[in-house]
C-alpha positions as CSV (number, residue, x, y, z in Angstrom):
1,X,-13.0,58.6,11.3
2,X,-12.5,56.7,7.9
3,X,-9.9,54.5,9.6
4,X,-12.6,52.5,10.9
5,X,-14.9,52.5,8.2
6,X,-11.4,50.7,6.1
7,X,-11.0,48.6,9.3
8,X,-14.4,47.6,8.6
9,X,-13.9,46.7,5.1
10,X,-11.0,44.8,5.4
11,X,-13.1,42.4,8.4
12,X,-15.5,42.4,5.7
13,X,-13.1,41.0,2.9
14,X,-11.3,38.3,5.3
15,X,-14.7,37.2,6.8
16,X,-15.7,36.6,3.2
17,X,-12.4,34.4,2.3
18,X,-13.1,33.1,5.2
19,X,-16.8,31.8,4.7
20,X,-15.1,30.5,0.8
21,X,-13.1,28.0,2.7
22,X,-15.8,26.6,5.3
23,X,-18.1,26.9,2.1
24,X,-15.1,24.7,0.0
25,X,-14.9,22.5,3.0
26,X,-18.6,21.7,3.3
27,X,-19.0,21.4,-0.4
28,X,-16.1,18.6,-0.2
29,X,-18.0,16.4,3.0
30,X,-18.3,13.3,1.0
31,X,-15.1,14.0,-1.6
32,X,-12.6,11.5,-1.7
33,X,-9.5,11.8,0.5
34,X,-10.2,15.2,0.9
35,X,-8.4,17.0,3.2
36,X,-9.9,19.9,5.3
37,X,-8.6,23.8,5.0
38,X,-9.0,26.5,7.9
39,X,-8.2,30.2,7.9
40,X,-6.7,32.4,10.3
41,X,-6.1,35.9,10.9
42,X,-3.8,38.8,11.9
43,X,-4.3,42.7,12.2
44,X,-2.7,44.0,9.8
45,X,-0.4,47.4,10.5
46,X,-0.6,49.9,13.1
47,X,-0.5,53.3,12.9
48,X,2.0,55.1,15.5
49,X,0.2,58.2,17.3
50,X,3.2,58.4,19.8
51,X,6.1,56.3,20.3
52,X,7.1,55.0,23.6
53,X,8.9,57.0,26.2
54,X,11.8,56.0,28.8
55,X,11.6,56.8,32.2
56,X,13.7,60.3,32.5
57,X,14.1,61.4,36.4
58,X,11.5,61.3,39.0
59,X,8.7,60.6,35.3
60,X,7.8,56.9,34.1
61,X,8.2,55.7,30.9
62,X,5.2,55.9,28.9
63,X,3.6,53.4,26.4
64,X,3.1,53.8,22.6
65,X,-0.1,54.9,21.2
66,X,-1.1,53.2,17.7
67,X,-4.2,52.6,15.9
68,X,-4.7,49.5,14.2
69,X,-5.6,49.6,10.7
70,X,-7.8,46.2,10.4
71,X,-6.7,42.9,9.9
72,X,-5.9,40.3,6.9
73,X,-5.3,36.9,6.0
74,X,-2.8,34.8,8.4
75,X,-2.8,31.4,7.2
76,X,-5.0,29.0,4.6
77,X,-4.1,25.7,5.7
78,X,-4.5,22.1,4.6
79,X,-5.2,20.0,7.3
80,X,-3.6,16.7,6.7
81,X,-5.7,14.9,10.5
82,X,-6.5,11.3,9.7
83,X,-10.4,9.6,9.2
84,X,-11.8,7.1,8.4
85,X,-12.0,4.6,5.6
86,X,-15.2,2.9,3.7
87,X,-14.8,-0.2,2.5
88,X,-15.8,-1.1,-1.5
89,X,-14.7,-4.7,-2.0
90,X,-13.5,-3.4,-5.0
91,X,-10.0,-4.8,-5.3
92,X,-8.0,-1.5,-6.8
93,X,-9.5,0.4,-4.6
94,X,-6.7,1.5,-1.7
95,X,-7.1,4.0,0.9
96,X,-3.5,5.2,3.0
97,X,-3.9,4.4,6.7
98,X,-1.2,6.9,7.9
99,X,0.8,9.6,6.5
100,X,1.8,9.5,3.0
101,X,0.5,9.8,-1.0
102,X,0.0,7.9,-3.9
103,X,2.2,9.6,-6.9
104,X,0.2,9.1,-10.4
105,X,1.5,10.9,-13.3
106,X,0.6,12.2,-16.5
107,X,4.1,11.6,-18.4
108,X,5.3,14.7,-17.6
109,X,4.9,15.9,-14.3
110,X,4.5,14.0,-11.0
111,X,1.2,14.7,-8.7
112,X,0.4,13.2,-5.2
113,X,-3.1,12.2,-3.9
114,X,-4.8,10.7,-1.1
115,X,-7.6,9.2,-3.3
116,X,-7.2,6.0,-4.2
117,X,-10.0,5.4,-6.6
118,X,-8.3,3.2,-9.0
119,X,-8.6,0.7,-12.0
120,X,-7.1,-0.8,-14.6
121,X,-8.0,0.8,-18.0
122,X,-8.5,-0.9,-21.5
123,X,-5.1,-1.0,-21.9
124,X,-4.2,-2.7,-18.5
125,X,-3.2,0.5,-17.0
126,X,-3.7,1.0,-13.7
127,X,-5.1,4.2,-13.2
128,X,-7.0,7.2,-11.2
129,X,-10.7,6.6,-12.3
130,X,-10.9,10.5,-11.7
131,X,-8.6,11.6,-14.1
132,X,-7.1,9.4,-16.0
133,X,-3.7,9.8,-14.8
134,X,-1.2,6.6,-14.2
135,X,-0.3,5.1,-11.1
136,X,3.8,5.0,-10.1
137,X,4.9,2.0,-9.1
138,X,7.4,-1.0,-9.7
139,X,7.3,-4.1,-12.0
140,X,9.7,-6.0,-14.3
141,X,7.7,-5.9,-17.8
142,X,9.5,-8.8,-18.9
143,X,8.8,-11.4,-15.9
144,X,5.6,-9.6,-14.7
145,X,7.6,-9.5,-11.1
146,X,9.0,-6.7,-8.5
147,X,12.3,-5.6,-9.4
148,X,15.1,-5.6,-7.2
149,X,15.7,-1.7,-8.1
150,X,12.7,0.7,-6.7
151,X,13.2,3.2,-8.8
152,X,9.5,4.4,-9.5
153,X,8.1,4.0,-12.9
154,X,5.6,5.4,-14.6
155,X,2.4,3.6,-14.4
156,X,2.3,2.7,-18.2
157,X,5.0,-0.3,-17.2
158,X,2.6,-2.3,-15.0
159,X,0.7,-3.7,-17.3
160,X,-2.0,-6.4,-15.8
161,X,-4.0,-7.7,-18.6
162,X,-7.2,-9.6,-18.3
163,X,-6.5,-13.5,-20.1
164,X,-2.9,-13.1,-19.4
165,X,-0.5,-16.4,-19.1
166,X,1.6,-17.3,-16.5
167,X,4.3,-19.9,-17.4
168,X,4.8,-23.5,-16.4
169,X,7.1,-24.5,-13.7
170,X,8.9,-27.8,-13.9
171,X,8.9,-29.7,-10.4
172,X,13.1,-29.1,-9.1
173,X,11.9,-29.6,-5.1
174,X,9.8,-32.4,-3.6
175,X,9.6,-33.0,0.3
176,X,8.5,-35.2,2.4
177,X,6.8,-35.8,6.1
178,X,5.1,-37.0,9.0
179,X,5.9,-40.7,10.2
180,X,7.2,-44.0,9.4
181,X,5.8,-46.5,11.8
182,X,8.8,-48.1,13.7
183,X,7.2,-51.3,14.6
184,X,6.3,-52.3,11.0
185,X,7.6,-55.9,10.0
186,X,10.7,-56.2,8.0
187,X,10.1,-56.0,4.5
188,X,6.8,-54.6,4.5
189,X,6.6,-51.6,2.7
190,X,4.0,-48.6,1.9
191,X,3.1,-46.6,-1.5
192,X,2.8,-43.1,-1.8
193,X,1.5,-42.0,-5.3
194,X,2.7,-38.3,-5.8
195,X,2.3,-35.8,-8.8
196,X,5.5,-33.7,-10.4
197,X,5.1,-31.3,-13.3
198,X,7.5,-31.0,-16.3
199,X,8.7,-27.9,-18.0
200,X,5.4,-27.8,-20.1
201,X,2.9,-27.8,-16.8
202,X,1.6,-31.6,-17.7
203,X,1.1,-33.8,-14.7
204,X,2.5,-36.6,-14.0
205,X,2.2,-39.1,-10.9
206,X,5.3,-40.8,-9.3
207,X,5.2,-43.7,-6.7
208,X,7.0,-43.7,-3.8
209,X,7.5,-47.2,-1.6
210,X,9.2,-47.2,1.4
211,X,10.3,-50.4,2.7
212,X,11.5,-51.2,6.3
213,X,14.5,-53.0,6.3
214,X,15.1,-53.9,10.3
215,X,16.0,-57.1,9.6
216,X,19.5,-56.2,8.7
217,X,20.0,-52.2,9.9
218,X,17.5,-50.8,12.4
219,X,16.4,-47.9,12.0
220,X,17.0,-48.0,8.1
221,X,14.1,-47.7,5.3
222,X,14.6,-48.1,1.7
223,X,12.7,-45.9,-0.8
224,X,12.0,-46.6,-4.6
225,X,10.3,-43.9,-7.0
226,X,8.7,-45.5,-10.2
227,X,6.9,-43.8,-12.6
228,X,3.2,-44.3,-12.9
229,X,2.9,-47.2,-15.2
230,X,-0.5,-45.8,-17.1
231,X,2.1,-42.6,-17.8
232,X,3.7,-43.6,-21.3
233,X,5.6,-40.2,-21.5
234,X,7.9,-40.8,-18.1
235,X,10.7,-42.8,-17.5
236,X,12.7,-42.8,-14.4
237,X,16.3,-42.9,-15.7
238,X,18.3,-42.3,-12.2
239,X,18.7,-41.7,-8.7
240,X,15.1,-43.6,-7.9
241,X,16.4,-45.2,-4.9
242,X,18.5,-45.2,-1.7
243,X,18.9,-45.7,2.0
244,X,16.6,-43.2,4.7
245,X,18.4,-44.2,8.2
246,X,16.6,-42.7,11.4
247,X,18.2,-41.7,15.4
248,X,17.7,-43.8,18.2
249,X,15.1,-41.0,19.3
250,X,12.8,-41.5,16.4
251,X,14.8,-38.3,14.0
252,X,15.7,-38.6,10.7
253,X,19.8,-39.4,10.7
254,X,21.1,-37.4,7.4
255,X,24.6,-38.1,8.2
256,X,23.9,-41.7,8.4
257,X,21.9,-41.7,5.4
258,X,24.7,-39.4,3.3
259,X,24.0,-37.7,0.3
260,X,20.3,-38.2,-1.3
261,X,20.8,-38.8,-5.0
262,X,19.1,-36.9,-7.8
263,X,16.0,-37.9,-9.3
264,X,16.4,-37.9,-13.2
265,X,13.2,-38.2,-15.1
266,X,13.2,-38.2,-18.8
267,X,10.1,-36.9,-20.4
268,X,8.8,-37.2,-23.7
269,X,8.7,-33.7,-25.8
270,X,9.9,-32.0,-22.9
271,X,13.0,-31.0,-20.8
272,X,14.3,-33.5,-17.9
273,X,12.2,-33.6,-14.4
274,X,15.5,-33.3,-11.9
275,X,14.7,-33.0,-7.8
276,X,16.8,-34.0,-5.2
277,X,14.2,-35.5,-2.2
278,X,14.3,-33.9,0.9
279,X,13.1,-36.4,3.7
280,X,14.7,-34.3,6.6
281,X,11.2,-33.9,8.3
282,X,10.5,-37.5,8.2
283,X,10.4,-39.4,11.6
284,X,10.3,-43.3,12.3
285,X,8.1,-43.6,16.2
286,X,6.0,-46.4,16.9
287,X,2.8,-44.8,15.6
288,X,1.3,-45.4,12.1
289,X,2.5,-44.5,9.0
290,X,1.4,-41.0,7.7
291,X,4.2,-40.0,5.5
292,X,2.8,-37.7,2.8
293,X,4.0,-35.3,0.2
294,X,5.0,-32.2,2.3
295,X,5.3,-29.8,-1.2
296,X,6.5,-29.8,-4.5
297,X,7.3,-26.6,-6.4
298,X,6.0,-27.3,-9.8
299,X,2.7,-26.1,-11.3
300,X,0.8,-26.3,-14.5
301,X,0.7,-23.0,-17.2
302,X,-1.9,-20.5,-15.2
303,X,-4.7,-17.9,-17.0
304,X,-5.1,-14.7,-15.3
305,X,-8.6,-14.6,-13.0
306,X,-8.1,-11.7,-10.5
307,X,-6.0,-9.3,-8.8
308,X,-5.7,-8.7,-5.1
309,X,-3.8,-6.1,-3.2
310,X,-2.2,-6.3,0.2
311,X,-1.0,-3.7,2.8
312,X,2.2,-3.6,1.1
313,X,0.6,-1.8,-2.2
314,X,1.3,-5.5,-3.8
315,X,-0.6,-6.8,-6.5
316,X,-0.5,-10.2,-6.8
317,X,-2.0,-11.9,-10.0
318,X,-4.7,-15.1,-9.0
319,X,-4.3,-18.0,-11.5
320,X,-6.5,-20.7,-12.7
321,X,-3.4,-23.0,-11.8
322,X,-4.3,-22.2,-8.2
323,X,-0.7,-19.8,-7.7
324,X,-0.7,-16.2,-7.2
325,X,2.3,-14.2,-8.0
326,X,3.2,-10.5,-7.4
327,X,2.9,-8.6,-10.5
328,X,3.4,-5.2,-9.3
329,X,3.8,-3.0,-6.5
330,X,2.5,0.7,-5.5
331,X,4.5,3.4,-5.0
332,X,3.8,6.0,-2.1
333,X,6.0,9.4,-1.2
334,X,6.1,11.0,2.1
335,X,6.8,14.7,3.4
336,X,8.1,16.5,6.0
337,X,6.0,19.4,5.7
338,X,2.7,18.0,3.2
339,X,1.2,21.2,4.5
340,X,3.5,22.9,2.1
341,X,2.3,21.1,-0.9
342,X,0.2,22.8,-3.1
343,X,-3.4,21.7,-4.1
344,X,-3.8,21.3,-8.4
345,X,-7.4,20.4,-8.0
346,X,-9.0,17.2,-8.6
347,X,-7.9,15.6,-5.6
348,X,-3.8,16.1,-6.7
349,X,-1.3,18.1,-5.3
350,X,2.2,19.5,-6.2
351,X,5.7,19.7,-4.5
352,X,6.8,23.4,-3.3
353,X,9.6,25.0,-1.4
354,X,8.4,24.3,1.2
355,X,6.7,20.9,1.5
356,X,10.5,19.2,1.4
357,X,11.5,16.5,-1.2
358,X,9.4,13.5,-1.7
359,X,10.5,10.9,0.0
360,X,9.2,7.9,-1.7
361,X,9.6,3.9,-0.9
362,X,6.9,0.8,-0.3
363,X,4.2,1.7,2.2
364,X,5.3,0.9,5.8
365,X,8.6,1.7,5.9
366,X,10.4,5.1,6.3
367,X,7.0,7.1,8.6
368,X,4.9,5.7,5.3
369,X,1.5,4.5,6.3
370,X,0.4,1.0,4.9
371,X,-2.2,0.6,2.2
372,X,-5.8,-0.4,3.2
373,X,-7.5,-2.2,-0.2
374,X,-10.6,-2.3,-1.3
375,X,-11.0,1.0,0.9
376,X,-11.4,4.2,0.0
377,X,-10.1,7.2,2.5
378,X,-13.4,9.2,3.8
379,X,-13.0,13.3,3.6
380,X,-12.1,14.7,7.1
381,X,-14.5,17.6,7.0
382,X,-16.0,17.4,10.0
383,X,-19.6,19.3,9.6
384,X,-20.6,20.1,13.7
385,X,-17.0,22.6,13.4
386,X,-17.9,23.7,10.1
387,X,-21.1,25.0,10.6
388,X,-19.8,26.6,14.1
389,X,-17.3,28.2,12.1
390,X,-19.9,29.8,10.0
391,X,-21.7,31.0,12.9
392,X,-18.7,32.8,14.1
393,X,-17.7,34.4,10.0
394,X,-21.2,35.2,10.1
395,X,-21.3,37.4,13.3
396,X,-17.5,38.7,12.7
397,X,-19.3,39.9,9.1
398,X,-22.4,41.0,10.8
399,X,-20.2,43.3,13.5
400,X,-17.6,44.5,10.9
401,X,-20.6,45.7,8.7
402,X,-21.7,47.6,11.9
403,X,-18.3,49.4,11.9
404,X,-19.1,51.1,8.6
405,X,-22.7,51.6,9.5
406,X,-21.6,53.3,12.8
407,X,-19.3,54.8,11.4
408,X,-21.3,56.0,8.3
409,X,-24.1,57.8,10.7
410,X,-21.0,59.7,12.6
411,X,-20.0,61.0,9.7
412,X,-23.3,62.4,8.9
413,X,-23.5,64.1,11.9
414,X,-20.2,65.9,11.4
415,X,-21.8,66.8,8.0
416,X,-25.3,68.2,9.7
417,X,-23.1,70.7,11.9
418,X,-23.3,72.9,9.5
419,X,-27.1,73.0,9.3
């Protein structure tokens, strides 16, 4: 008789663990990158009243006979589904689109989370707004640029200051393209101003003339770089002209034209401008002259406006030069089992036995998901099976409490036999 009154109890006790994790669940709706739990049950052990029986002559066997003694706890389990993302335009914000976690740290031990509420702190630390903890990623300190090695760091080495500089580039490459009219008059020639920067990021404009020179060699230009004249701090000093000899079929002829000397600018308080022009997407057809600057490498010194992020967990600093360079890059870690990981609160959790090792790279590669910025990842709680679910712990409470109220008036009746 008081086996099911302890039966009872124990329906009561699960159903109760059970309505704290659809009552966790529903409190965490709206969390970010929350991730969903649900329980499950087993009966717990049986008592043996008989044991089974083989067949023995002309007799069957006969089965078992065991009374269960309630049930317990199965499993608690993280469910790790996918959702949806929100978008917040705001820039550190990153949300994982796949499997995978963001590893932030607190100098001492390593957590993994799927929220990706970050931003930079006071200190140009990017960070988890929640917590404070540091974001693990990659960056050289020194160059402000993505190492070659990816072994992770600790946040406090991606340093993205507000104001910061980014240094000057000297112009070493200048291209050209698009066409050289074929049926222009020998002799006749057409200027192209183009700018170059020197190793302090100051401007300067070059000139360019081509000249046909069909007269003598079809199919041959000449060109002729001068400095600007209004530019006193320039001096062309070599390789300012040559030869540019063109196919039959309208193609630039580099083995005709041989080796393209080296420009040699000298500059005043500042290092040597030194490109070698490339004019190997230059054509000569019988349509007018467009030739133009294709690119130049070199740029003025830059202030720090922005960040952006891409799917690639890059951030790449925007400059006031108009360049963008990647300053940094976010780490994320995968597991084989992230059911096994354990949950530390505030949206972190740790590495058991059982979750595997982490296996951690750039987002993308190796079963990682890629990174969704200026997102944030939605909680997958999903309320329609959470309140079903409490219907059911409800009515498995409501019966189980039954159990003892049954059998509570039997054993009052066993007790009123002896009135």
């Amino acid at each position: 008789m008081m086996r099911s009154m302890f039966s009872g109890v124990t329906g009561l006790r699960n159903h109760q663990i059970k309505m704290d994790v659809i009552g966790n669940n529903i409190a965490n709706v709206n969390t970010v990158g929350f991730k969903k739990s649900r329980v499950t049950f087993k009966d717990a052990l049986s008592q043996t009243m008989r044991g089974a029986a083989s067949p023995q002559g002309n007799r069957g066997g006969t089965n078992p006979m065991q009374v269960g003694l309630g049930m317990t706890i199965a499993t608690i389990d993280t469910i790790h589904s996918p959702t949806s993302v929100e978008s917040t335009g705001n820039m550190t914000d990153m949300a994982i689109e796949g499997d995978g976690f963001f590893i932030v740290s607190d100098g001492l031990d390593m957590y993994y989370t799927r929220a990706g509420n970050f931003s930079f702190d006071e200190q140009g630390n990017l960070i988890n707004t929640a917590n404070g903890l540091k974001v693990m990623g990659w960056q050289d300190t020194d160059s402000y640029t993505i190492p070659a090695d990816k072994t992770p760091q600790n946040i406090n080495q991606i340093v993205v200051k507000k104001g910061m500089m980014m240094e000057a580039r000297a112009t070493d490459k200048v291209s050209f393209a698009k066409n050289l009219n074929a049926e222009t008059a020998d002799g006749d020639s057409y200027t192209l101003p183009f700018k170059v920067y020197d190793s302090l990021g100051r401007e300067h404009v070059l000139n360019i003339v081509f000249t046909n020179k069909s007269a003598t060699n079809p199919n041959e230009w000449q060109y002729q770089i001068t400095a600007d004249p209004n530019d006193s701090l320039i001096k062309v000093s070599s390789g300012s002209s040559g030869p540019l000899k063109f196919k039959v079929n309208g193609q630039y002829d580099s083995a005709a034209t041989g080796t393209i000397a080296e420009v040699v600018i000298d500059v005043t308080g500042a290092a040597q401008i030194r490109f070698t022009p490339d004019f190997s997407q230059v054509t000569q057809y019988a349509k007018d002259t467009t030739v133009d600057l294709s690119s130049q490498n070199g740029y003025a010194a830059g202030t720090l406006l922005g960040i952006s992020t891409d799917t690639n967990g890059v951030i790449s600093g925007v400059f006031d030069n108009g360049q963008s360079k990647e300053l940094a890059q976010v780490a994320l870690a995968n597991f084989d089992n992230p059911g096994g990981l354990i949950k530390a609160g505030q949206n972190l959790y740790r590495y058991s036995n059982n979750s595997g090792e982490p296996q951690i790279g750039t987002s993308g590669t190796g079963g990682r998901g890629t990174i969704s910025p200026g997102s944030l990842e939605m909680s997958n709680v999903d309320l329609s099976e959470e309140f079903t679910q409490m219907i059911i712990t409800q009515r498995g409470f409501q019966a189980n409490s039954r159990i003892i109220t049954a059998s509570d008036e039997m054993l009052q009746e066993l007790v009123n036999l002896k009135r």
